[in-house]
N, C-alpha and C positions, 0 to 999 in steps of 0.2 A: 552450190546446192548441197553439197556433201554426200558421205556413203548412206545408201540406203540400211532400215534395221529388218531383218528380218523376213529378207526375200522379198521386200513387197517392193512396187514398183513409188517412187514419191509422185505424188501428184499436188499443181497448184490449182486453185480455182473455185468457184459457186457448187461445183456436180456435188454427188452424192457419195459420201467415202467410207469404209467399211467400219468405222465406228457409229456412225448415223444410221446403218443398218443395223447394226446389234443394239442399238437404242430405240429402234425403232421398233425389234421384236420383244426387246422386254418390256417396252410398255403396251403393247399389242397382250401380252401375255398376264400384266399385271391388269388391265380392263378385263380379260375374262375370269381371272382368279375376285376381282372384283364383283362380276356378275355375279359368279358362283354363292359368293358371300351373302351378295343382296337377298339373295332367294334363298339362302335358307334361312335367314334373320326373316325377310317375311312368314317361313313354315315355321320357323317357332314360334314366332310369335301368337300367331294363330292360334298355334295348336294350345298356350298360355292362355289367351285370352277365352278358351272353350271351357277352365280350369273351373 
């Protein structure tokens, strides 16, 4: 199996490993930064098309 890097413990297997988590918050994060976007692209537009 070899030396572990970085204090972590090695695991084998299907489970969930601490790179799938921080992948999992940054797309978590890039869908609201996405929302965020959607709705102001709606508010401007709007506010263009009152023009």
């Amino acid at each position: 199996m070899g030396p572990d890097d970085h204090n972590l413990v090695r695991l084998y297997g299907t489970g969930t490993s601490s790179s799938n988590v921080a992948q999992n918050s940054t797309v978590d994060e890039m869908r609201v930064e996405l929302d965020e976007l959607r709705s102001n692209y709606k508010d401007l537009r709007s506010k263009y098309e009152k023009l």
